[in-house]
VEXNUFI-941106 format. One record per residue (C-alpha): x, y, z. Coordinates in pm, whole numbers, plus 50000, padded with zeros to 5 digits. Layout:
N
XYZ
...
This chain:
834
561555774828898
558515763228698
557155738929020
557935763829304
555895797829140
555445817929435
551955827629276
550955793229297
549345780629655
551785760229829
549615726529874
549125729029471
552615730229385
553125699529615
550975683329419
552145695929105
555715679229244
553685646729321
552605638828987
555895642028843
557085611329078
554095596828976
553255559428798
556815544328868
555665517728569
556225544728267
560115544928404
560075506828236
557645508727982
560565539027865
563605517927916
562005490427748
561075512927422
564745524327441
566145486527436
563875477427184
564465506626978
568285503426993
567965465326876
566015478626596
568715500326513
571175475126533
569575445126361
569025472926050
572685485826014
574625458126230
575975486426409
577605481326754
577265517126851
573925512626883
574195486727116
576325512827401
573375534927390
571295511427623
573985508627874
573875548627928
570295546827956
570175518228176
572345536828413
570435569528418
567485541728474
569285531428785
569585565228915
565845573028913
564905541229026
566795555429345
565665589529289
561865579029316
562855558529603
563725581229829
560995606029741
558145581729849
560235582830132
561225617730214
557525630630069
555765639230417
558785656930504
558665684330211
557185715330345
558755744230178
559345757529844
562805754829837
562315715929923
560095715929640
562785732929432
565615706929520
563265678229462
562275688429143
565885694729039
566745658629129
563645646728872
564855670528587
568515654628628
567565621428575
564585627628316
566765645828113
570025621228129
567075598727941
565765617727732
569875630127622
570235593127560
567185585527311
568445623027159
572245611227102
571035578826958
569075600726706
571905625926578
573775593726528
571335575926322
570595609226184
574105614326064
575555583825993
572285566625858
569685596225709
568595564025455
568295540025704
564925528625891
567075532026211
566305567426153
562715563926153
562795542726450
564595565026594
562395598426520
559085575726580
560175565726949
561695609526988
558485621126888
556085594527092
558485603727404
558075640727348
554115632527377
554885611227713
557375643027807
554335664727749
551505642727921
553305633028223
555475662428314
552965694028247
553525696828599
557005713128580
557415732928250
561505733928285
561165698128273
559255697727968
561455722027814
565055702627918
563535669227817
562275682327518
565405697527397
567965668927494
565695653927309
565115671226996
568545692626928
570925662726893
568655649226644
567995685326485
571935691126443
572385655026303
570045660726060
571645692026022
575055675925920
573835651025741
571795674125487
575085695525470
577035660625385
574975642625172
573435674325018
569645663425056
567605696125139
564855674325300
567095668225591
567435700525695
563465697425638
563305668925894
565375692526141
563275720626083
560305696426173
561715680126552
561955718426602
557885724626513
557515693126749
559735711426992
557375742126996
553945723726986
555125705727293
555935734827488
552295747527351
550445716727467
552455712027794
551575751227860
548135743327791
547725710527981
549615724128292
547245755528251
543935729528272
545625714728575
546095746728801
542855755228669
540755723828785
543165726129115
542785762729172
539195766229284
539565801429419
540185811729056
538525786928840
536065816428710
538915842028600
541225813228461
538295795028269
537375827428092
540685833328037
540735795027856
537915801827628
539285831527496
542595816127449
540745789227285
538445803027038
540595826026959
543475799326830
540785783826656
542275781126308
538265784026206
536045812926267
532965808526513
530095823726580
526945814826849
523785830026759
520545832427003
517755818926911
516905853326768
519925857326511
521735879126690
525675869226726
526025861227133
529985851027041
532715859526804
535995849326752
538725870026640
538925846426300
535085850626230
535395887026306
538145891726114
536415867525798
533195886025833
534695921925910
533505927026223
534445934126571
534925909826862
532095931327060
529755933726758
525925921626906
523815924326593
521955898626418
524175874026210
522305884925882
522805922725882
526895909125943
526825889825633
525605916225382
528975934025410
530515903525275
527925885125081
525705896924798
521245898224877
521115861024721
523785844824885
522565864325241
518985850025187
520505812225122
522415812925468
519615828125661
517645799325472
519785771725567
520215788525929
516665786125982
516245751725856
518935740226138
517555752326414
513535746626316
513405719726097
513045687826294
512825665926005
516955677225919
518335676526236
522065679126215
524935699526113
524265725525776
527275726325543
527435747425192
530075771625062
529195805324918
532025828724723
531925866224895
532465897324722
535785899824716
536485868924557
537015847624842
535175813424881
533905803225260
532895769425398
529955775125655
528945752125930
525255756126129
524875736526383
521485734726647
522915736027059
521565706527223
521395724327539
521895760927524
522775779827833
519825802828014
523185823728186
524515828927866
521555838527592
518955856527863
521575871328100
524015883127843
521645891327535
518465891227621
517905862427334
516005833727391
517895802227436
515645782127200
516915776426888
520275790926949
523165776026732
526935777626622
528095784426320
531585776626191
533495792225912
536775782425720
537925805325444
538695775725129
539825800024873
543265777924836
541105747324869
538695759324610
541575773924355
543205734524439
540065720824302
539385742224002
543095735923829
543165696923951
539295700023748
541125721723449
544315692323489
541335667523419
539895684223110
542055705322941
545535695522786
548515719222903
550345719622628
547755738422412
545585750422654
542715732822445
540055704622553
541595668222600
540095640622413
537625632422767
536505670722803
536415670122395
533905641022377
531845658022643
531475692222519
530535677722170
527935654322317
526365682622477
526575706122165
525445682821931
522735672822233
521545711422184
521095710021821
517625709521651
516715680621510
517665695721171
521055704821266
523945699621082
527515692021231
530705691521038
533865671321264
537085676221098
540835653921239
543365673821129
547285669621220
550555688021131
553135671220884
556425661720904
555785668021252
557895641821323
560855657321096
560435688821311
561505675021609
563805650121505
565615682721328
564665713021516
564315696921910
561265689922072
560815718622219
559975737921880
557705704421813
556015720422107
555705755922023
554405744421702
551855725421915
550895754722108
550935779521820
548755761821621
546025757721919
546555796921962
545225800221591
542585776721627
541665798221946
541605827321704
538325814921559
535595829021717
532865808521603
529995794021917
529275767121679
532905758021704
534155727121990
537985722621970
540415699522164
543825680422142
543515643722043
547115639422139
550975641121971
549855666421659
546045657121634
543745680721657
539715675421650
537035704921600
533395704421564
531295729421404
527585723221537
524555741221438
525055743521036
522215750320872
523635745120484
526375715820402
527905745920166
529335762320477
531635735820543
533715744920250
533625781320353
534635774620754
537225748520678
539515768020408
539425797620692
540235771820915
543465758020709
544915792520559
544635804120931
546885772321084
548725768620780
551445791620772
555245807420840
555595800421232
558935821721371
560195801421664
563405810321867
564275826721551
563405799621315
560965801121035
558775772620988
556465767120723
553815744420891
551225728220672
548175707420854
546025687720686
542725674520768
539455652320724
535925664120741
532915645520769
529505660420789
526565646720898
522895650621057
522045652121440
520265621221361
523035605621180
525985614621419
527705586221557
530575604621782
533345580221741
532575562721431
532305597621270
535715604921446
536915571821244
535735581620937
537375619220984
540385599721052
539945577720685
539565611420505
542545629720686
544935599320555
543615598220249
544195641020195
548065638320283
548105617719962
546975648819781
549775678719834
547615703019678
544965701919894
544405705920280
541765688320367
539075662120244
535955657620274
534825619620306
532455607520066
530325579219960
533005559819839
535055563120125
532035553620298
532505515320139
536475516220251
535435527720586
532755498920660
535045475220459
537755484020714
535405480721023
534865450720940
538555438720886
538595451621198
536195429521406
538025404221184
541265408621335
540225405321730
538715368021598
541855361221435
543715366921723
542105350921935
541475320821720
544905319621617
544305325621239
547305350921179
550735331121054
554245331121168
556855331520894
560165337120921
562975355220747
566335338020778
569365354820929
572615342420794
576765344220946
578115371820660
579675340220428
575595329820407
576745292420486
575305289820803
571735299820941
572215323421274
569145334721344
565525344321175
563225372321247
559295365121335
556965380521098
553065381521108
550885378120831
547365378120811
544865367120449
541475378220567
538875355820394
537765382220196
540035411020164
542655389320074
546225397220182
546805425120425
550005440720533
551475438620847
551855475720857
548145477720806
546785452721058
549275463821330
547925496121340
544775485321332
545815460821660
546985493321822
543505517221716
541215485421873
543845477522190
544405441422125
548335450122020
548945430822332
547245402822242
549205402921878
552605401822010
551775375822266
550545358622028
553435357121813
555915355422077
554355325822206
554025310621836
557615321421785
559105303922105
556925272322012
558695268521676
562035283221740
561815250921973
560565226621744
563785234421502
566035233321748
568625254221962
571325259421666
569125288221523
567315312921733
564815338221661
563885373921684
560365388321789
559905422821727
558025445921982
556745479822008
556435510422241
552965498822347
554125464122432
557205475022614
555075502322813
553185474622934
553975462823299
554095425723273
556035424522965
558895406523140
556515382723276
555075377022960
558615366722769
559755343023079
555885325923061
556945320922685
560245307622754
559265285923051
555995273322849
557675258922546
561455248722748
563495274522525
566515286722675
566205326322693
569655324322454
567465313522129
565335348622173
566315379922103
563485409022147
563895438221834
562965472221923
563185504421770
564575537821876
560805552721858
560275531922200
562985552122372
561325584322310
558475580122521
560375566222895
563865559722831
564495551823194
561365524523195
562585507322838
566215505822940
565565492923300
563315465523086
565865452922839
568115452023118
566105426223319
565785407722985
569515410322938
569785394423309
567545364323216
569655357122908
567675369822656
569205388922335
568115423622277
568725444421931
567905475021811
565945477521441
566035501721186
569415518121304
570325547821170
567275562621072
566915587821338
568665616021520
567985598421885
569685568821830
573215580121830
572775598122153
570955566022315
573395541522186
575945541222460
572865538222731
571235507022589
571545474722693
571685459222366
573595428922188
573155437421868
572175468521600
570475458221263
571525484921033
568765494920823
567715487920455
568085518920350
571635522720380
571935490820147
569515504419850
572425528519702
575245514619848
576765497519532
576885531419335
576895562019642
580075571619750
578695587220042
576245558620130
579425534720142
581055559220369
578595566420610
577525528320590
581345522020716
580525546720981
578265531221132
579175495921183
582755514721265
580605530421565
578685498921669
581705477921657
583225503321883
580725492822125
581015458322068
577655451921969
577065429321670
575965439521357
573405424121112
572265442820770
569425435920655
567395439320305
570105423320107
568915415419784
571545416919535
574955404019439
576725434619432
575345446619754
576615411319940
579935417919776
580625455519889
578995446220227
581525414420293
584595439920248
583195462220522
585265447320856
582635445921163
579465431120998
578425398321157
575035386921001
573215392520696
569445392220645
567825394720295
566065375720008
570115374419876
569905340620106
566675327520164
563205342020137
560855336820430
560035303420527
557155284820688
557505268521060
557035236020832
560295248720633
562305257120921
562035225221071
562445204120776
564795224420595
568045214220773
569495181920548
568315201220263
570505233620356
573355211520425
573065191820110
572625224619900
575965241220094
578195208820011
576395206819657
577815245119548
581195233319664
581685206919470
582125164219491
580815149419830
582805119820011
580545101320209
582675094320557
581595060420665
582385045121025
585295013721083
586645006321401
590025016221476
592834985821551
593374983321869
597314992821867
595785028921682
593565035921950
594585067522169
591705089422360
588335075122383
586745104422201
588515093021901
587175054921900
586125062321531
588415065321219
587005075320846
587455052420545
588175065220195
588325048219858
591075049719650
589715072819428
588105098219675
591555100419845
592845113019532
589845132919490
590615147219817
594315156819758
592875177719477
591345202019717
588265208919557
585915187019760
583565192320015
582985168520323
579475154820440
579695139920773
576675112220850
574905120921178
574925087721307
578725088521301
579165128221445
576335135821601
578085164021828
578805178621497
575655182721381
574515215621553
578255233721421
577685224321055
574155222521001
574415255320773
């Protein structure tokens, strides 16, 4: 038994047995943690079993209460080691019956609640008792032990089940981890109880304190070396021996060790930086540096001065002088060092193409073009792949990705030290060439350039012709203006893809004027937004008979004071290049929300928004500040995205429409039908409506196989009851072929109304109605008289209608339309406005 070691002097293991009756107070502070604990547990999964754990606790509680009762009783009367045996049995029965308790209560919550934060209560208070197990009861190791495992293995094997059950690998993890506590106890209790014989055992504290220190440095997970104050090594560890390939005995000087490892330069620096901590008063301290050895691997080294060396150990066992003695510590890094170097490659270079990000891109060229002479030329050329986009909507994105990566591998190909390439993003690619010394090589690099990335790629066994095309701008050292340059690349790239015939363009004086013309326009557009110069307008959105106004769709549009009229298309993308996109679709949500409320609830409106916006965090809070701002209920908006913003985080946008779904708010997806995704989101999205898109409606008077697939798709959104608006109706025949599909709900197009004014919205609601009644023929005016009191019925029909003599024959001719007067039906009013 671990208490009554015959090797162990009688009067220690007495008091070895004394300190495990010890501090009767830690007996409650234990049942208290337990209560406490198993309320925990109970409040957080109003679980009764929780509560009967307690009462077996309490009642093991009760029996060592009695247990340490009659030890302070019986303890003068304890003279042998078989007395010391029983005793100690008695402790280990009632410790344990504890511990077994707090362990059953954690296989249960392990089990039946793996989720729950019963189960970290529960592992918290196992592992904090394992600690007390270890710090109090280092005196009997078979106590440690027994505690420990009635503590741990009920725990371990609910874990156990649980991971088996639920199928969560971490679980078996967790288990895997009570076991590592399991063994460090058993380490630390060793150790402790080791350190307690020791300081008790004076007859062998020399023999057992060497013994300690060998132990100790030796499980150093660092190496460690103490050098005289000569350089020669006075102590080694096994890791420093092993780190610096030499023995445990080895009594050389410290620099003659490190040549074997470390090349002449790297050897002089740590006999440098040795010196400077031991003599140099003016850095007093510890010495830290790293230094890669010959073999590749990368060492952290630690000098430190002793404060107070030891005469015994330097003169007696080295014959060193004990001034300027000091330790040095070493940790091999190499994983550390590798860590750092890819989270530094992460940072810089893109790992799709293996090529410099946009960051590490800018750098590089800043420092290139930094290097040049002051007559050097540079040549910066945007260039991008096209129909990208058709490649992966057609072929996957995973060949849009190989495509990616094999055009970076050609680029790669050039082997030019002039040349600074990187990944802008999507399929942009930017490369400098610094260092020209005539503006004729530009032609000559870039058609190599082109013919070498423009070619037949064979993909998972498809051939695909990939054509890039680029811009190029060239300019001075002096000239260079990194990101306006990269704008004006950017001009001349849009403007090649115009020309088919040629791959890349090189901007010029004239683009020059479009480019500063456009800067400008830019500036332009962050004043207008913020001065609230853009306009609203709005296109109509009519039932499918086009009598009555449904909805309208919010439309920017912007005439700059001196460019004149500039498309949305235009300006938005010009919002997204400066980052004020935000700003623009606040701007006309807000706008949107005020007028939608100004004309009133019977006709809502739509408020388109992008990936960008719907990436943003507060985009939520952004609507519901627009709806609670201007009063409109969240019924009157409906938000229009595309399938593009799906692409990007389908989990984020759908979780998004969902909450605005929750609060009421419509939600509709544009331009359906244009892409390959859409069809394979559709059932996912939690939408209320498609809009089908204009391009279906162009040929569908005269295209057989426009009117089919036209009918397919409002078959397929009707199947899943959204509703269905078409828009970019414009003509007759269109309306016509449209109204005999079954399923369409709403019709937008110039066929009805072309886009109005806030002005127009508001005010155009008596002249809507008047036009409907006017196409239908004679009005009767209905005029109010009271009812005779013998006709009267319900109160909600207190008022009758008067006709003429000649508008009730009119009437009974069924060609007449009926204008109510507001004043008489004013609950009417919002049904029949349209």
């Amino acid at each position: 038994m671990p208490t009554s070691e015959p090797s162990i002097a009688l009067h220690i293991q007495k008091q070895l047995l004394d300190s495990l009756f010890g501090k009767e107070t830690i007996l409650h502070m234990g049942m208290a943690t337990f209560v406490l604990a198993s309320g925990i547990n109970y409040m957080a999964t109003v679980d009764r079993v929780f509560l009967y754990f307690p009462l077996f606790v309490l009642a093991v509680f009760v029996y060592r209460l009695r247990t340490f009762a009659k030890y302070a009783r019986s303890k003068k009367e304890i003279t042998t080691a078989e007395d010391i045996g029983r005793w100690e049995r008695r402790y280990i029965n009632g410790s344990v019956g504890a511990t077994l308790g707090l362990g059953l209560m954690g296989c249960y919550s392990a089990f039946f609640y793996p989720h729950s934060i019963s189960t970290s209560v529960s592992l918290g208070v196992i592992i904090s008792s394992i600690l007390a197990v270890v710090g109090r009861n280092f005196g009997s190791m078979r106590s440690v032990r027994y505690m420990t495992l009635s503590c741990c293995v009920p725990m371990m094997l609910g874990f156990i089940a649980a991971s088996v059950v639920y199928r969560e690998f971490y679980l078996f993890l967790t288990a895997l981890l009570l076991a590592a506590v399991y063994a460090t106890s058993m380490q630390v209790g060793r150790y402790f109880r080791s350190l307690l014989i020791g300081a008790l055992t004076a007859a062998r504290l020399s023999g057992i304190t060497s013994r300690r220190f060998d132990v100790a440095i030796s499980s150093m997970p660092n190496g460690l070396v103490m050098v005289d104050g000569e350089g020669r090594v006075a102590v080694v560890n096994a890791r420093a021996a092993e780190t610096l390939r030499i023995s445990i005995s080895y009594r050389g000087t410290l620099e003659d060790a490190l040549r074997d490892i470390f090349d002449e330069a790297d050897v002089a620096r740590i006999a440098l930086e040795l010196a400077i901590s031991v003599y140099d008063k003016d850095n007093p301290g510890i010495r830290e540096f790293e230094a890669e050895t010959l073999d590749g691997r990368w060492l952290q080294l630690e000098f430190r001065k002793l404060d107070r060396p030891d005469d015994i150990i330097f003169k007696g066992d080295t014959g060193g002088e004990d001034d300027s003695a000091a330790v040095l510590t070493i940790q091999d890094i190499t994983e550390k060092v590798k860590s750092k170097n890819d989270l530094q490659l992460a940072a810089r270079f893109d790992k799709l193409s293996g090529l410099a990000n946009r960051s590490w891109w800018e750098f590089l060229t800043k420092e290139k073009v930094g290097s040049l002479p002051p007559t050097g030329i540079t040549a910066l050329c945007i260039l991008d792949v096209d129909r990208f986009k058709l490649i992966n909507d057609t072929l996957g994105h995973h060949i849009g990705d190989e495509v990616i990566a094999g055009v970076a591998s050609r680029l790669n190909m050039i082997k030019d030290h002039r040349m600074v390439v990187g990944r802008l993003g999507g399929d942009e690619f930017v490369v400098l060439f610094g260092g020209l010394t005539e503006t004729h090589e530009v032609n000559k690099l870039f058609d190599h350039l082109f013919s070498l990335i423009s070619s037949t790629y064979v993909i998972d066994g498809h051939n695909i012709e990939v054509r890039c095309s680029g811009g190029v701008v060239v300019r001075s050292k002096a000239a260079f203006n990194l990101h306006a340059d990269m704008g004006r690349a950017d001009m001349a790239l849009y403007k090649g893809k115009r020309n088919l015939n040629q791959a890349w363009v090189l901007f010029d004086e004239e683009m020059e004027e479009e480019y500063l013309s456009t800067t400008r326009i830019k500036h332009d557009l962050r004043r207008a937004i913020a001065q609230g110069e853009l306009h609203v307008v709005y296109q109509p959105i009519f039932d499918v008979t086009g009598r009555k106004m449904v909805s309208t769709e919010a439309l920017c549009r912007w005439e700059h004071s001196e460019a004149g009229y500039i498309a949305p298309s235009q300006f938005i993308g010009m919002a997204e290049e400066i980052g004020v996109i935000g700003k623009l679709t606040e701007y006309v949500l807000r706008t949107a929300c005020r007028d939608c409320k100004a004309w009133g609830a019977d006709v809502g409106v739509s408020v388109n928004l992008s990936a960008l916006d719907l990436a943003r965090d507060d985009i939520v809070g952004m609507i519901r500040s627009a709806l609670d701002d201007f009063d409109l209920p969240a019924s009157c908006l409906c938000i229009e995205v595309t399938e593009t913003v799906f692409v990007k985080d389908f989990v984020k946008t759908a979780r998004t429409l969902s909450t605005l779904r929750s609060m009421g708010v419509k939600t509709s997806l544009d331009d359906f039908g244009t892409g390959y995704s859409s069809l394979s989101y559709l059932d996912k999205l939690p939408l209320n409506r498609v809009k089908i898109d204009r391009s279906f409606v162009l040929d569908i008077v005269d295209e057989p196989k426009v009117q089919r697939l036209f009918r397919g798709v409002v078959s397929l959104a009707k199947e899943l009851e959204f509703e269905i608006i078409v828009e970019g109706v414009e003509g007759a025949e269109q309306l016509a072929y449209i109204r005999n599909v079954d399923g369409v709900d709403m019709i937008q197009g110039h066929i009805f109304s072309k886009l109005r004014t806030a002005r127009e919205m508001r005010d155009g609601h008596d002249a809507r109605l008047a036009r409907n009644c006017a196409s239908c023929g004679p009005t009767l005016k209905l005029v109010e008289k009271p009812i005779p009191s013998d006709c009267r019925r319900e109160p909600e029909q207190s008022s009758a209608i008067q006709l003429a003599s000649p508008d009730a024959k009119l009437l009974s001719s069924g060609n007449v339309a009926l204008a109510a007067n507001p004043k008489i039906f004013p609950e009417r009013r919002s049904e029949n406005s349209e």
